[in-house]
PDBQT receptor file of N, H, CA, C and O in Angstrom, charges set to zero:
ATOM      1  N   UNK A   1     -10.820   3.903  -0.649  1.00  0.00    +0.000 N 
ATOM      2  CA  UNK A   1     -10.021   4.997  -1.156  1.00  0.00    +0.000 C 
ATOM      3  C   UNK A   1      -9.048   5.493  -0.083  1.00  0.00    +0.000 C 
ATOM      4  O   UNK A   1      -7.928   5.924  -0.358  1.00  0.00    +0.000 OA
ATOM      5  N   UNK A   2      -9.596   5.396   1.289  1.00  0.00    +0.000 N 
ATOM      6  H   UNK A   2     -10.505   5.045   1.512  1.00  0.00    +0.000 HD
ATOM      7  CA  UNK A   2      -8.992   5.993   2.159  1.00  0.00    +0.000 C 
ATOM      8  C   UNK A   2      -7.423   5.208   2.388  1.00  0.00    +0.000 C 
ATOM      9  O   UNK A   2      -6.355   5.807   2.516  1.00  0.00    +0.000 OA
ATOM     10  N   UNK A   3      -7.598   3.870   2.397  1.00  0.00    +0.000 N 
ATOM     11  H   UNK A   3      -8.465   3.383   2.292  1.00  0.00    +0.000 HD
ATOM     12  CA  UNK A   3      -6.718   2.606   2.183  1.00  0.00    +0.000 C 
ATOM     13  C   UNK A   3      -5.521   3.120   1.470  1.00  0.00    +0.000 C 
ATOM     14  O   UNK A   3      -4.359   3.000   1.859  1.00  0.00    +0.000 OA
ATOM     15  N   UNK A   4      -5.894   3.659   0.473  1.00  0.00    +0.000 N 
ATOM     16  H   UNK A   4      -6.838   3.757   0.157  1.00  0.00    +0.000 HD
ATOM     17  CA  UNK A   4      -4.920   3.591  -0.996  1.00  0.00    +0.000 C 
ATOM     18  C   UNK A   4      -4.433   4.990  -1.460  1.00  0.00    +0.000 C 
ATOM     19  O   UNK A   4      -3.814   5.170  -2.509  1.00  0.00    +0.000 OA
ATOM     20  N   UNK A   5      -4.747   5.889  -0.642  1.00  0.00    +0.000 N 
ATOM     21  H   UNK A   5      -5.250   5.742   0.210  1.00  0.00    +0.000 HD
ATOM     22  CA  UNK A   5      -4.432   6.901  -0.732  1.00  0.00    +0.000 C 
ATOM     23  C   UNK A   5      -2.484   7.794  -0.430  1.00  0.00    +0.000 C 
ATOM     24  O   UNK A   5      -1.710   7.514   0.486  1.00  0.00    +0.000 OA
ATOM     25  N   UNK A   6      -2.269   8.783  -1.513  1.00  0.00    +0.000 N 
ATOM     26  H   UNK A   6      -2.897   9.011  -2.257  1.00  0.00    +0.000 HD
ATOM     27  CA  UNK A   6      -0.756   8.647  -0.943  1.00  0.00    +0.000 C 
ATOM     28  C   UNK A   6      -0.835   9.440   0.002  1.00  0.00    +0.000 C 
ATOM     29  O   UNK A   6      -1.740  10.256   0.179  1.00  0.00    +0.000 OA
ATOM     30  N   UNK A   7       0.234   9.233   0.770  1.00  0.00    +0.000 N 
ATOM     31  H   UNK A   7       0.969   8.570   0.626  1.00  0.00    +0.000 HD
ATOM     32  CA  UNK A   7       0.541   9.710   2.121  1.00  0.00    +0.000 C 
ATOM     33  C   UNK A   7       2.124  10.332   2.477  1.00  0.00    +0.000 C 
ATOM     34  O   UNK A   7       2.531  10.842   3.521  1.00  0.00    +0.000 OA
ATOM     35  N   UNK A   8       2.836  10.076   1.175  1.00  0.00    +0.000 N 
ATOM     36  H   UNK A   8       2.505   9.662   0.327  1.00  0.00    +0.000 HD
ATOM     37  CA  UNK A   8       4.099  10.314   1.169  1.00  0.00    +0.000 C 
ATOM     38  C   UNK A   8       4.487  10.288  -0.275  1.00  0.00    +0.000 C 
ATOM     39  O   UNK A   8       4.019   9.642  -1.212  1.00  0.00    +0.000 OA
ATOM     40  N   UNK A   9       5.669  11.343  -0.203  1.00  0.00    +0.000 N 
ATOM     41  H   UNK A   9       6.049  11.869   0.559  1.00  0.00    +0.000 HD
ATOM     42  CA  UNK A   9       5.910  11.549  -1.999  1.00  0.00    +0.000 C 
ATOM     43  C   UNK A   9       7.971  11.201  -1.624  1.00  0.00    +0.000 C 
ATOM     44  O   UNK A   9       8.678  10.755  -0.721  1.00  0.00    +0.000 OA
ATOM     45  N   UNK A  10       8.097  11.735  -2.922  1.00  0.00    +0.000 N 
ATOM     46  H   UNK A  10       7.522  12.097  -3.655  1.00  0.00    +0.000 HD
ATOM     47  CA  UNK A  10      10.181  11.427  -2.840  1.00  0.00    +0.000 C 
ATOM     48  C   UNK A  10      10.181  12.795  -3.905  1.00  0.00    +0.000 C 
ATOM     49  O   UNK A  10       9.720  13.402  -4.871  1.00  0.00    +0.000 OA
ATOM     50  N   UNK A  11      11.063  12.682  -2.870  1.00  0.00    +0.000 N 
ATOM     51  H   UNK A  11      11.437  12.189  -2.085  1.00  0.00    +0.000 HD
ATOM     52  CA  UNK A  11      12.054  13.938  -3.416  1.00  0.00    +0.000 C 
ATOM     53  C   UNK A  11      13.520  14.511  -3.228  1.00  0.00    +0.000 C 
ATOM     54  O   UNK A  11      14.212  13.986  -2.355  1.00  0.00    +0.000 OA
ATOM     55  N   UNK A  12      13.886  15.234  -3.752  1.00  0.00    +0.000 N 
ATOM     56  H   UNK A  12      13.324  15.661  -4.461  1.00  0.00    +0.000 HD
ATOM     57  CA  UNK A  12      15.253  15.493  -3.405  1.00  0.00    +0.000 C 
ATOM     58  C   UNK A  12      15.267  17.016  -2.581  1.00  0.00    +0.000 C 
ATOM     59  O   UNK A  12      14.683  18.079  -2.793  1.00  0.00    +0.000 OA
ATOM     60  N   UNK A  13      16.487  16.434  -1.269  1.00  0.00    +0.000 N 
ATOM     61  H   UNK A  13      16.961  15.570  -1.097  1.00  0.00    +0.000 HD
ATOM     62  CA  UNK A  13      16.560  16.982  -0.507  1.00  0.00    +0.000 C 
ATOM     63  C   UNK A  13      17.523  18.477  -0.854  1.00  0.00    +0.000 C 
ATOM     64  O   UNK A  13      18.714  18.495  -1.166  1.00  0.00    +0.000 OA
ATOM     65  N   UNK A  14      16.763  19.464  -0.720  1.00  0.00    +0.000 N 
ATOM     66  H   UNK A  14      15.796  19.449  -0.467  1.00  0.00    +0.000 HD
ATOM     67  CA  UNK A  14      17.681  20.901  -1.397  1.00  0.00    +0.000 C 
ATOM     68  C   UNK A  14      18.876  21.442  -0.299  1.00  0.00    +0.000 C 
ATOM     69  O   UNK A  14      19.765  22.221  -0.641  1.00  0.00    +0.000 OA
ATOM     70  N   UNK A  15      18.761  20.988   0.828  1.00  0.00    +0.000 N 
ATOM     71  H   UNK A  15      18.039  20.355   1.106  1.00  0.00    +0.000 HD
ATOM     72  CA  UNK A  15      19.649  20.660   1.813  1.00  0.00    +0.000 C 
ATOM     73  C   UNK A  15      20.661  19.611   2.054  1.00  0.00    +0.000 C 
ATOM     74  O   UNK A  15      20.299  18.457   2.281  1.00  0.00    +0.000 OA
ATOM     75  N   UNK A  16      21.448  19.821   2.032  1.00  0.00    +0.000 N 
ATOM     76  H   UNK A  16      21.742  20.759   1.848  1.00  0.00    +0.000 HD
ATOM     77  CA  UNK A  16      22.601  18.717   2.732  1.00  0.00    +0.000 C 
ATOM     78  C   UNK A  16      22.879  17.754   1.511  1.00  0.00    +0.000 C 
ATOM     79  O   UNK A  16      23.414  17.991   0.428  1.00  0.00    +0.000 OA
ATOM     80  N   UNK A  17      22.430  16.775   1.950  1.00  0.00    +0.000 N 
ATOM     81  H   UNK A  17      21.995  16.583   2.830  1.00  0.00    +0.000 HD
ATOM     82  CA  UNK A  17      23.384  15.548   0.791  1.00  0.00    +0.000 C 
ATOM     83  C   UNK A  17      23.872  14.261   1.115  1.00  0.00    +0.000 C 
ATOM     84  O   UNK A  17      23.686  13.734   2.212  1.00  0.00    +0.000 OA
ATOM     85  N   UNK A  18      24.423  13.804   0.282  1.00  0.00    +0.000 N 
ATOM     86  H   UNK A  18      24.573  14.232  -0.609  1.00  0.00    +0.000 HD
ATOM     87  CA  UNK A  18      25.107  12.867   1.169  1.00  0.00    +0.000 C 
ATOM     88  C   UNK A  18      26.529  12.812   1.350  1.00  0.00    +0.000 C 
ATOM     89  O   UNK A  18      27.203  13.477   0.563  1.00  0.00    +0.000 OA
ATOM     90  N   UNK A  19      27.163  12.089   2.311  1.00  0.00    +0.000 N 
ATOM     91  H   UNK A  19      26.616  11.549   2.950  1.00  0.00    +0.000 HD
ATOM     92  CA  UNK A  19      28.324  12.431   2.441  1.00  0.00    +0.000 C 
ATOM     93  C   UNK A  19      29.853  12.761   1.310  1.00  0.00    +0.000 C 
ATOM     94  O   UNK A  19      30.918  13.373   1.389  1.00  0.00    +0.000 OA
ATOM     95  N   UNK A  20      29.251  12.077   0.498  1.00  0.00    +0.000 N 
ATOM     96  H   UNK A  20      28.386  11.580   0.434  1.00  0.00    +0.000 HD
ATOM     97  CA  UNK A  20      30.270  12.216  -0.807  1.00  0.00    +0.000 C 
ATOM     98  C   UNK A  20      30.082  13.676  -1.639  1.00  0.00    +0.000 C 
ATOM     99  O   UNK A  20      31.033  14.132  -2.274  1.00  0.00    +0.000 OA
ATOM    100  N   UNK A  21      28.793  14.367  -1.587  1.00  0.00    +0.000 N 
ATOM    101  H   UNK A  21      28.020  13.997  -1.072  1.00  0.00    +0.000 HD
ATOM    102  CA  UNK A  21      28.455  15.543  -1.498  1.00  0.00    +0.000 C 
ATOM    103  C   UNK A  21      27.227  15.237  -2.722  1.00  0.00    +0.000 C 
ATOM    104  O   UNK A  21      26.592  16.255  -2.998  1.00  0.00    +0.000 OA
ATOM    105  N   UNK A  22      26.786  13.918  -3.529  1.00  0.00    +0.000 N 
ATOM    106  H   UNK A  22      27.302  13.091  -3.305  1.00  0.00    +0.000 HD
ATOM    107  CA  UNK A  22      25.778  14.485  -4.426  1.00  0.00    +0.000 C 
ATOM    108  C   UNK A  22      24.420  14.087  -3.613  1.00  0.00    +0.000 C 
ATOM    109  O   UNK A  22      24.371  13.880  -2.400  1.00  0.00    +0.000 OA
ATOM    110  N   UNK A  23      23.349  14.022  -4.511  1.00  0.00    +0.000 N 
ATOM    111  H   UNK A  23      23.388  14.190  -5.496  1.00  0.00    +0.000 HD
ATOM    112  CA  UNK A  23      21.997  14.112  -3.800  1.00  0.00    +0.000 C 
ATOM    113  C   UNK A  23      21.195  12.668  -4.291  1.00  0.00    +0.000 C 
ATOM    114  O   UNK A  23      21.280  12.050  -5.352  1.00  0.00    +0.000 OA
ATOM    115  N   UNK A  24      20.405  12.413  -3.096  1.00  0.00    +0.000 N 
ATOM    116  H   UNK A  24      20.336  12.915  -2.234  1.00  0.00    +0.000 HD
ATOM    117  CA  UNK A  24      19.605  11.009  -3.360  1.00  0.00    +0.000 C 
ATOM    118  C   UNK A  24      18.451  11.467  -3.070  1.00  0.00    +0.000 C 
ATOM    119  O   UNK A  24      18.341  12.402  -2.276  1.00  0.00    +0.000 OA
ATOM    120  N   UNK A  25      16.852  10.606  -3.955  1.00  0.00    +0.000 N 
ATOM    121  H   UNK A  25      16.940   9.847  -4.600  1.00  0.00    +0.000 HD
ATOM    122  CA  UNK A  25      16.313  11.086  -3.553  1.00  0.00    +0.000 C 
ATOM    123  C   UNK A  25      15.553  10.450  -2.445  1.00  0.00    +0.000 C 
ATOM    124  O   UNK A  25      15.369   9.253  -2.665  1.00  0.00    +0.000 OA
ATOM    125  N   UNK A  26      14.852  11.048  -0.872  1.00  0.00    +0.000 N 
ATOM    126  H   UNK A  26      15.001  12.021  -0.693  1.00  0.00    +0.000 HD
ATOM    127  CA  UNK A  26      14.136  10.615  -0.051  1.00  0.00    +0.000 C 
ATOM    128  C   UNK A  26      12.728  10.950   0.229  1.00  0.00    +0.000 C 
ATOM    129  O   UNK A  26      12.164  11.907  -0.301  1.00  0.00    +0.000 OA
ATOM    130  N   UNK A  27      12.044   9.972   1.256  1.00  0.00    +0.000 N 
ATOM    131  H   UNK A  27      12.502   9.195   1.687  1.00  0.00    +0.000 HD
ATOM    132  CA  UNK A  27      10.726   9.991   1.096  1.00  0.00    +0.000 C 
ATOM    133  C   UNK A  27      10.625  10.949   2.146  1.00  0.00    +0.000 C 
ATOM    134  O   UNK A  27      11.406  11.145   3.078  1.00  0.00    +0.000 OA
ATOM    135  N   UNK A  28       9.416  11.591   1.830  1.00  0.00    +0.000 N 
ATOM    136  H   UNK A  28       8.782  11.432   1.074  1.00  0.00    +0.000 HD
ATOM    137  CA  UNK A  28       8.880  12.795   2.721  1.00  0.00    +0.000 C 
ATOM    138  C   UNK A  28       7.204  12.666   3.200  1.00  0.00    +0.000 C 
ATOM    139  O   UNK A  28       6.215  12.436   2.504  1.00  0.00    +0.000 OA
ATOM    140  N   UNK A  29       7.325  12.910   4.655  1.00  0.00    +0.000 N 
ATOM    141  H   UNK A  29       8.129  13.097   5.220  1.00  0.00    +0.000 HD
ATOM    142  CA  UNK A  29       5.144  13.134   4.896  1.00  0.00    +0.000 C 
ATOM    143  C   UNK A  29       4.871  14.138   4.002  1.00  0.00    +0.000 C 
ATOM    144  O   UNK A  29       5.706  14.879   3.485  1.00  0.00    +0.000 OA
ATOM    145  N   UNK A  30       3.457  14.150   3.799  1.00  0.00    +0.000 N 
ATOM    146  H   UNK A  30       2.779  13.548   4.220  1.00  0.00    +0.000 HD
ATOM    147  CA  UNK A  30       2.617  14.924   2.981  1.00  0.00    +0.000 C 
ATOM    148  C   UNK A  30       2.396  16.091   4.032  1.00  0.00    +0.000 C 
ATOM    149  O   UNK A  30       2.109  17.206   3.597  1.00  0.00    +0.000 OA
ATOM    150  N   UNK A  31       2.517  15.884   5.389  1.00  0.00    +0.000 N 
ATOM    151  H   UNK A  31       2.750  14.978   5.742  1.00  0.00    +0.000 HD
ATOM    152  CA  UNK A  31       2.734  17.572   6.349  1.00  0.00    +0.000 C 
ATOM    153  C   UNK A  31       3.729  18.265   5.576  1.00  0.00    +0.000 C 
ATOM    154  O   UNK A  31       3.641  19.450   5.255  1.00  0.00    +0.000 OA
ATOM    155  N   UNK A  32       4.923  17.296   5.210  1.00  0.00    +0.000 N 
ATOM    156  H   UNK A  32       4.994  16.333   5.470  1.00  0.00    +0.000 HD
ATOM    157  CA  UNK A  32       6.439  18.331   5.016  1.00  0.00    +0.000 C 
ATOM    158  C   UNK A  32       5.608  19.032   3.504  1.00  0.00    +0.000 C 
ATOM    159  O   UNK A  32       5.569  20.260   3.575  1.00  0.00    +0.000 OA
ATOM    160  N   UNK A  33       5.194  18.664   2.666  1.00  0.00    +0.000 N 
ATOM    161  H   UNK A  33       5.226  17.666   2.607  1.00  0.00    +0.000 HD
ATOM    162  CA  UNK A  33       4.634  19.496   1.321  1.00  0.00    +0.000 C 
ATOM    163  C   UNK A  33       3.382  20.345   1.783  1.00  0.00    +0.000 C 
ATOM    164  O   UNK A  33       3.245  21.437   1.232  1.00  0.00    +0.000 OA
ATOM    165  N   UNK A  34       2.484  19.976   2.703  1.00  0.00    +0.000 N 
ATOM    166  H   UNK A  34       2.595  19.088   3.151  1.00  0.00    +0.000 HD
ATOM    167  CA  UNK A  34       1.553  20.977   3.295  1.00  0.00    +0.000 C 
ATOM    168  C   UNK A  34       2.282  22.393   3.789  1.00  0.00    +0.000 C 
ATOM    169  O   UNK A  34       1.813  23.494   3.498  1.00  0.00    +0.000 OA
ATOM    170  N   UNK A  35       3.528  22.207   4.599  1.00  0.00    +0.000 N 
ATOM    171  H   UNK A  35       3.909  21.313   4.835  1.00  0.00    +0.000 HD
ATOM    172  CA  UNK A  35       3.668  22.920   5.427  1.00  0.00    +0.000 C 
ATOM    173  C   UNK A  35       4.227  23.990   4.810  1.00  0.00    +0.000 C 
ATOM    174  O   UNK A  35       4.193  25.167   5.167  1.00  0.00    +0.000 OA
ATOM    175  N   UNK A  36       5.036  23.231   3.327  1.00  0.00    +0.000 N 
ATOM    176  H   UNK A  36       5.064  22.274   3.037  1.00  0.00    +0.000 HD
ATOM    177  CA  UNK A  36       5.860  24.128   2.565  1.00  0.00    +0.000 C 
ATOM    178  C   UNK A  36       4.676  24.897   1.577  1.00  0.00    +0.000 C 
ATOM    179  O   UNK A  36       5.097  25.765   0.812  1.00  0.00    +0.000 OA
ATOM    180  N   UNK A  37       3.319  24.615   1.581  1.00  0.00    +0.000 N 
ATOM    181  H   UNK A  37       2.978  23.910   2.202  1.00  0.00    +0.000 HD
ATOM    182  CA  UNK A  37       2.752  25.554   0.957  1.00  0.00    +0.000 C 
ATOM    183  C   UNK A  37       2.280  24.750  -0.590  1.00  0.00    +0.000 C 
ATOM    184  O   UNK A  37       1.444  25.302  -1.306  1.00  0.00    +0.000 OA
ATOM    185  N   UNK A  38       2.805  23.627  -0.931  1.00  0.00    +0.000 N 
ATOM    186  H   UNK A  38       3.483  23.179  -0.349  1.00  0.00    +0.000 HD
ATOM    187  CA  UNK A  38       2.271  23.103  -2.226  1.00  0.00    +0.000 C 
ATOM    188  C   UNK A  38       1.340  22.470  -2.447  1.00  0.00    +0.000 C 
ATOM    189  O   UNK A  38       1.033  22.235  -3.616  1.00  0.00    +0.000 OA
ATOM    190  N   UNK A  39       0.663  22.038  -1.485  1.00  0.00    +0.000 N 
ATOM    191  H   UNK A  39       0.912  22.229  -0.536  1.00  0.00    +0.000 HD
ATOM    192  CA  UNK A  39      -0.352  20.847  -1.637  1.00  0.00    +0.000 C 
ATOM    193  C   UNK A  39      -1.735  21.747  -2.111  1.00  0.00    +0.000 C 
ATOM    194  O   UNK A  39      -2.660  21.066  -2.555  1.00  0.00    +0.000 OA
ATOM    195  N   UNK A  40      -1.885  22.845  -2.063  1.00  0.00    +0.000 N 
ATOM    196  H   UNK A  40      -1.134  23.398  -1.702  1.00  0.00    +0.000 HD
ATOM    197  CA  UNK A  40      -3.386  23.348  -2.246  1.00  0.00    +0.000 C 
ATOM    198  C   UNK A  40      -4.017  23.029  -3.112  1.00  0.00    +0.000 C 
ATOM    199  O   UNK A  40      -5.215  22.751  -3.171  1.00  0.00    +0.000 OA
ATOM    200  N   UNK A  41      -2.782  23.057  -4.302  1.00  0.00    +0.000 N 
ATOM    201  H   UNK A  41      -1.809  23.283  -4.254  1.00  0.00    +0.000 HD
ATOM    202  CA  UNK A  41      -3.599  22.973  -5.971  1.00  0.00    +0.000 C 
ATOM    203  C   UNK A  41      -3.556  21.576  -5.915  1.00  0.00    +0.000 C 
ATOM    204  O   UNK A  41      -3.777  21.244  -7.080  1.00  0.00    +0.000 OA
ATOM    205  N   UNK A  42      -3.412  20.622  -5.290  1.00  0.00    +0.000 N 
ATOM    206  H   UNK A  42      -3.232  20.891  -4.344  1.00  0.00    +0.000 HD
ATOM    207  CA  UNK A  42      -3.602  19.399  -5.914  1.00  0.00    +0.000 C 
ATOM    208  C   UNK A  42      -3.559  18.238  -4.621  1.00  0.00    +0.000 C 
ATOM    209  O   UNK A  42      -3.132  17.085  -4.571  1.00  0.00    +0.000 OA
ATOM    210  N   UNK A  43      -4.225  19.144  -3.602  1.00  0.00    +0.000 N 
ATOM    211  H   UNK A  43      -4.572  20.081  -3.643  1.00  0.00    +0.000 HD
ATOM    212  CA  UNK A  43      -4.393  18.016  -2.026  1.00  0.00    +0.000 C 
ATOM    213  C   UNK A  43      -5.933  17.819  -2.477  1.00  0.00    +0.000 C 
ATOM    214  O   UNK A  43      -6.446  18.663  -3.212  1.00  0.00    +0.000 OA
ATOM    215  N   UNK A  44      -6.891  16.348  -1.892  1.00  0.00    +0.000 N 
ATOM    216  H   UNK A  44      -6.474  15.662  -1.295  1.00  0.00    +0.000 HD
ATOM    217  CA  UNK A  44      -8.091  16.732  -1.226  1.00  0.00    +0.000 C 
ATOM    218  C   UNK A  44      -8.153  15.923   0.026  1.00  0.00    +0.000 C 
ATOM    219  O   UNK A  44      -7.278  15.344   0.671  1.00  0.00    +0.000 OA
ATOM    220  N   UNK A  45      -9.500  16.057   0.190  1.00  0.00    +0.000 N 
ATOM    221  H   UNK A  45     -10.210  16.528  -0.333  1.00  0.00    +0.000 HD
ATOM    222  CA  UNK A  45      -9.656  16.128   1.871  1.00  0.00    +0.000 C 
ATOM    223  C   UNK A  45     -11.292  15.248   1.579  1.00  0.00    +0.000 C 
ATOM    224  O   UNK A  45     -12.176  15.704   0.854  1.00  0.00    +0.000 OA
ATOM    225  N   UNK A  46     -11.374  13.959   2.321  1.00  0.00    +0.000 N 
ATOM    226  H   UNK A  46     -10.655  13.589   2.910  1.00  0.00    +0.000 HD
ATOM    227  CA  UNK A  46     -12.231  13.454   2.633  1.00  0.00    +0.000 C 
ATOM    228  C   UNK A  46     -12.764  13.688   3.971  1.00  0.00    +0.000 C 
ATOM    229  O   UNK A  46     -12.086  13.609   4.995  1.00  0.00    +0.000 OA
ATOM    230  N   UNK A  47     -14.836  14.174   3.890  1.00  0.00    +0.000 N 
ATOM    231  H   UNK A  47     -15.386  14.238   3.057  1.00  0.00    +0.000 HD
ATOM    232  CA  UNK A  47     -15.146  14.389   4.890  1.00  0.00    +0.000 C 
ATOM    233  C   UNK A  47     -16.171  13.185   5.276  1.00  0.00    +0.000 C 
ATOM    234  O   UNK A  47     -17.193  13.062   4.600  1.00  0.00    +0.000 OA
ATOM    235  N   UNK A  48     -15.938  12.387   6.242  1.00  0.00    +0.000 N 
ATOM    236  H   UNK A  48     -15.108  12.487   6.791  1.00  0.00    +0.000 HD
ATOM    237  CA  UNK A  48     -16.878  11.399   6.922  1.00  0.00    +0.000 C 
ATOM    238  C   UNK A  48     -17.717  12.048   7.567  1.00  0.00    +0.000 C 
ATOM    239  O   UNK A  48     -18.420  11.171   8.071  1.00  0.00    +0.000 OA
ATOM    240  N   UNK A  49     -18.156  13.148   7.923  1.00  0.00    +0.000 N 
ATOM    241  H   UNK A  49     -17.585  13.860   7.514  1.00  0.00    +0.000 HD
ATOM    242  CA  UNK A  49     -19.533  13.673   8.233  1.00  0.00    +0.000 C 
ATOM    243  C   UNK A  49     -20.498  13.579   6.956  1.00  0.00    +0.000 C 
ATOM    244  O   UNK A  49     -21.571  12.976   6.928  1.00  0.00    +0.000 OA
ATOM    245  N   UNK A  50     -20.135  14.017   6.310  1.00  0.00    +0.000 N 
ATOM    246  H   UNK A  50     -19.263  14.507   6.333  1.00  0.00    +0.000 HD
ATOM    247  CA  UNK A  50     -20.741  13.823   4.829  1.00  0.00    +0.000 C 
ATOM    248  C   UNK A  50     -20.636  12.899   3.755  1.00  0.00    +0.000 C 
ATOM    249  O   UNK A  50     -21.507  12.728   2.902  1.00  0.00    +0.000 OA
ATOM    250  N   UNK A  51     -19.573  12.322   3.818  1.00  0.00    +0.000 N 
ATOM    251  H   UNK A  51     -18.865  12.461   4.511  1.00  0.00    +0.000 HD
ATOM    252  CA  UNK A  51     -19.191  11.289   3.015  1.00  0.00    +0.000 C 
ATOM    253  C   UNK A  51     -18.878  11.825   1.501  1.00  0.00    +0.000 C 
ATOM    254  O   UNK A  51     -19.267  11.303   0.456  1.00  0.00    +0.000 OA
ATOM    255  N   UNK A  52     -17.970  13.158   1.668  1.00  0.00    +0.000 N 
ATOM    256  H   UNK A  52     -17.654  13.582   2.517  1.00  0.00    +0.000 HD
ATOM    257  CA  UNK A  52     -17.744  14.140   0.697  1.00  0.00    +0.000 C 
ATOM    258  C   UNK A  52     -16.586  14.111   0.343  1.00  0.00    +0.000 C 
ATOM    259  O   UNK A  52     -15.863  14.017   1.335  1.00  0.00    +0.000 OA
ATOM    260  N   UNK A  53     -15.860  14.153  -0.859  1.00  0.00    +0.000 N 
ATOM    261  H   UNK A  53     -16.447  14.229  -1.665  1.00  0.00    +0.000 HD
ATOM    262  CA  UNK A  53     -14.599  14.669  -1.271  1.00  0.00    +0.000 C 
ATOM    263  C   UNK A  53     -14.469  16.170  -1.503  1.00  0.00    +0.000 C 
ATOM    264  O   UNK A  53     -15.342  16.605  -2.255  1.00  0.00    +0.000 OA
ATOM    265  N   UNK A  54     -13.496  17.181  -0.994  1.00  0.00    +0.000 N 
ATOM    266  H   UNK A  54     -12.787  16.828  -0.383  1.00  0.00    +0.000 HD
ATOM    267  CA  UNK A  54     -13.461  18.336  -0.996  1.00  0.00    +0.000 C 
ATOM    268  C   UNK A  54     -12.052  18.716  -1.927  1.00  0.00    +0.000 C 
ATOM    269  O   UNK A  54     -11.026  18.374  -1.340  1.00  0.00    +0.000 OA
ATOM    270  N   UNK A  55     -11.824  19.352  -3.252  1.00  0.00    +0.000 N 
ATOM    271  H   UNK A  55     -12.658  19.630  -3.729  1.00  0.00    +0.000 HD
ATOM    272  CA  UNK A  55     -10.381  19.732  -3.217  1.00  0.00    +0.000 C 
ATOM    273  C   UNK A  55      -9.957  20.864  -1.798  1.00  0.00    +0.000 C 
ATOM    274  O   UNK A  55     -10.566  21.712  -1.145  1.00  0.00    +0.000 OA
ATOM    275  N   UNK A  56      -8.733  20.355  -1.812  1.00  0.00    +0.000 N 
ATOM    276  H   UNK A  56      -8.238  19.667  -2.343  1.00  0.00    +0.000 HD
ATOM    277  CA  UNK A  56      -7.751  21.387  -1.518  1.00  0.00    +0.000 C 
ATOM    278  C   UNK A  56      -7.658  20.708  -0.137  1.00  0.00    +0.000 C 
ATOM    279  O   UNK A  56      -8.469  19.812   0.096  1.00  0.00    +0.000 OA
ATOM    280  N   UNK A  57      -6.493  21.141   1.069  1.00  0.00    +0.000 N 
ATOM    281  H   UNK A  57      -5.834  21.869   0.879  1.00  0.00    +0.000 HD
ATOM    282  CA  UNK A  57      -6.228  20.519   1.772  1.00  0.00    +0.000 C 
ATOM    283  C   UNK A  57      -6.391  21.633   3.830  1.00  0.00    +0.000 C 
ATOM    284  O   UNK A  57      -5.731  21.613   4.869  1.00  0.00    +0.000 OA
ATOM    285  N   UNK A  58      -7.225  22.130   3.501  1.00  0.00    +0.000 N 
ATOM    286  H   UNK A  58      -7.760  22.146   2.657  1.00  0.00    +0.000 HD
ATOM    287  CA  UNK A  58      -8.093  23.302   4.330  1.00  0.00    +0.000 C 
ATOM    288  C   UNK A  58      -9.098  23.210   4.793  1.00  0.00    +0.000 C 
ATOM    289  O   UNK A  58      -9.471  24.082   5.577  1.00  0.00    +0.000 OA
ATOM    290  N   UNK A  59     -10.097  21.868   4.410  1.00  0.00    +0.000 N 
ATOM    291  H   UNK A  59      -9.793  21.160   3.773  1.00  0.00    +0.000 HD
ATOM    292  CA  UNK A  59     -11.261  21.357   4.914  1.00  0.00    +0.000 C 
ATOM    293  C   UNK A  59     -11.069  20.163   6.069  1.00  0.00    +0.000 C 
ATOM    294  O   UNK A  59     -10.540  19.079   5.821  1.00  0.00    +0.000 OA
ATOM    295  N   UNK A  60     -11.516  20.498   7.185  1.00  0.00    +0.000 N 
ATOM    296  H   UNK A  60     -11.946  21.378   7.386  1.00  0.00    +0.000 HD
ATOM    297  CA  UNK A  60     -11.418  19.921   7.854  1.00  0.00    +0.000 C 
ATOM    298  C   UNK A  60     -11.638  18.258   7.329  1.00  0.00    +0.000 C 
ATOM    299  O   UNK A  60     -12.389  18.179   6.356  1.00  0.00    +0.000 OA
ATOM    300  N   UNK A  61     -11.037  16.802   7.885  1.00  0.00    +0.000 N 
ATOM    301  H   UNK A  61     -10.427  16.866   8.675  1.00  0.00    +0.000 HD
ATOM    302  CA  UNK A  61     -11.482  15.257   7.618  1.00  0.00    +0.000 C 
ATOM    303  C   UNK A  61     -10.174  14.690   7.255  1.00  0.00    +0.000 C 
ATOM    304  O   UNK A  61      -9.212  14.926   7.986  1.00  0.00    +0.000 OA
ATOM    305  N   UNK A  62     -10.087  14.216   6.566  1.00  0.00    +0.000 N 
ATOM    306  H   UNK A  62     -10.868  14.024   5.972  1.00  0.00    +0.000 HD
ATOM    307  CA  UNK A  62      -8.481  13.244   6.160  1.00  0.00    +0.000 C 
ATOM    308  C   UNK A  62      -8.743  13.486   5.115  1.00  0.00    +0.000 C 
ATOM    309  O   UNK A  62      -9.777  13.486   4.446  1.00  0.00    +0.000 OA
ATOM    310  N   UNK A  63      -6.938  13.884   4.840  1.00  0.00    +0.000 N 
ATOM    311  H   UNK A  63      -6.099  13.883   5.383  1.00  0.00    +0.000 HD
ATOM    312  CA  UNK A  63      -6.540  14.315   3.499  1.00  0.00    +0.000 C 
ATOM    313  C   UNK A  63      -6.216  13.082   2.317  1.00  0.00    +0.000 C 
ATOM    314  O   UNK A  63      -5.316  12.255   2.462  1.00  0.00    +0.000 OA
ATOM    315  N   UNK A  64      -6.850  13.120   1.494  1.00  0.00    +0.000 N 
ATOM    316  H   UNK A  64      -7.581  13.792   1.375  1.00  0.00    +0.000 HD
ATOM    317  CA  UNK A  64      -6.491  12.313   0.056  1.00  0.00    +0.000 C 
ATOM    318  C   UNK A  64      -4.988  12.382  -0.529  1.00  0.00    +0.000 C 
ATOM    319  O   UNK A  64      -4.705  11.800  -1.576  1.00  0.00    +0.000 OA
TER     320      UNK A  64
């Protein structure tokens, strides 16, 4: 699971552009959606101490 897990999403950038001025969309880390606050409702978090799946992305282990 850990293998196959996403690690990166696409999206469009609400900043800048491209030079002709419209928008493409690019790939982003799953920090940049953590950091912005979205991942809670729908991150989880694998714990190898336990061999546990946890929702949400606040539990310490590697995130799903």
């Amino acid at each position: 699971m850990l293998e196959t897990t996403q690690r990166e999403f696409w999206a469009l950038p609400l900043h800048g552009g491209t030079a002709d001025g419209g928008m493409r969309e690019q790939a982003f880390d799953l920090r940049k959606a953590e950091s912005d606050g979205v991942l809670a409702a729908v991150a989880s978090t694998y714990s190898p101490e336990n061999d546990a799946v946890y929702d949400g992305s606040r539990v310490p282990g590697h995130g799903l």
